[in-house]
C-alpha positions in Angstrom: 20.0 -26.0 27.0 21.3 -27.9 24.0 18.1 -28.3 21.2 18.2 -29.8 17.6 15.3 -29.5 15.2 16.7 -32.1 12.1 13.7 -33.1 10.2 11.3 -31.7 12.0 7.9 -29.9 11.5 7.6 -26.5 12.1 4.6 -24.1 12.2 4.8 -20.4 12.3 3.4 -18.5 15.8 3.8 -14.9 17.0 6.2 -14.4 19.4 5.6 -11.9 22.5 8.0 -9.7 20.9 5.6 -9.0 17.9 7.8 -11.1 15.6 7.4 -14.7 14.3 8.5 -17.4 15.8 8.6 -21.3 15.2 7.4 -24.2 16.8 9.7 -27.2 16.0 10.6 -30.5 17.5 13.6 -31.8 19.3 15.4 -35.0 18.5 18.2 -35.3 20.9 18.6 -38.1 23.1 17.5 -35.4 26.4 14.7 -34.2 24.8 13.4 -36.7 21.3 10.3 -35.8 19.8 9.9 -33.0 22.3 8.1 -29.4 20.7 9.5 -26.3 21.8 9.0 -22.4 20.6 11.6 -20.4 19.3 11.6 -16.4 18.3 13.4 -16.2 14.7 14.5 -12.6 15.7 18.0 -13.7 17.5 18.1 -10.9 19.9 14.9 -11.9 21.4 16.3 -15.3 22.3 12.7 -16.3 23.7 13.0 -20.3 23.9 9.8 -22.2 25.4 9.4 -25.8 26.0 5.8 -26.3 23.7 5.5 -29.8 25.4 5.8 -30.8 28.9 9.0 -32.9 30.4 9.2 -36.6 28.9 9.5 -39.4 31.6 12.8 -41.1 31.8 11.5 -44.0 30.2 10.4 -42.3 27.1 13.8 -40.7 27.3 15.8 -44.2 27.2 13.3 -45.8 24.6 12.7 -43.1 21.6 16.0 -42.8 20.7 16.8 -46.2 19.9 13.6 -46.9 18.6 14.3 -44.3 16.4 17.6 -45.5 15.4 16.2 -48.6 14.6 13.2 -46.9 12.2 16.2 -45.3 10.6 18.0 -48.4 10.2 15.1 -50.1 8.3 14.4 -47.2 6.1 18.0 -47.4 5.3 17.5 -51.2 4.5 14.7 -50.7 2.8 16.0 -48.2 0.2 19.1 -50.6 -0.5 16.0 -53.6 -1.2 14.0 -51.3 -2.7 17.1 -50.4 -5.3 18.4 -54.2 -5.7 14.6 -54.8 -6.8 14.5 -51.8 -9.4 17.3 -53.5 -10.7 16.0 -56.6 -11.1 12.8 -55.9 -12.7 15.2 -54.2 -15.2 17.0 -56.7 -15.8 13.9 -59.1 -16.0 12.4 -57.2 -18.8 15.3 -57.0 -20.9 16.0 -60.8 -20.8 12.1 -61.1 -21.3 13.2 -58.6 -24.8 15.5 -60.9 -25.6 14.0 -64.0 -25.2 11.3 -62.7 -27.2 13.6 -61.3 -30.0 14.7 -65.0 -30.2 11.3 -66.5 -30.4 10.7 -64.5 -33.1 14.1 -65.2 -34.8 13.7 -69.0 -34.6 9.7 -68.8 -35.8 10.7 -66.5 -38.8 14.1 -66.5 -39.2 
């Protein structure tokens, strides 16, 4: 039973054994967005499905959706950068400009 829990949200609950376990979410392609319970004492090994099954057609859809969302955010961020840049650039011709105002008025 192959689980991943990148990036996800995770709350603390007590396991049967007496120690804490973890509920966290699953983002592989079998399983995306998909809770499950975990012990974090390793010789317990308890593993529980927190959700029920996904249908097949959430199964096929999430993933690229979320590829996609990640793809944006990704393209986003370079946009976000180019416009930092910009605006940077924009206020130090706006300096200079004004520095040459000034020059040519009292200079």
């Amino acid at each position: 039973m192959s689980h991943s829990s990148k990036n996800s949200n995770t709350r603390s609950r007590l396991c049967d054994c007496g120690h804490l376990g973890m509920v966290k979410t699953s983002w592989t392609n079998d399983n995306p967005g998909r809770r499950f319970f975990i012990c974090e004492r390793i010789e317990c090994g308890k593993f529980k499905w927190w959700d029920p099954p996904m249908c097949s057609r959430s199964k096929a859809i999430i993933p690229d959706l979320l590829r996609r969302l990640n793809r944006h955010e990704d393209e986003m961020a370079k946009v976000e950068l180019k416009m930092k840049k910009y605006k940077r650039a924009c206020h130090i011709l706006s300096s200079m400009l004004l520095l040459q105002f000034v020059w040519i008025l009292f200079g």
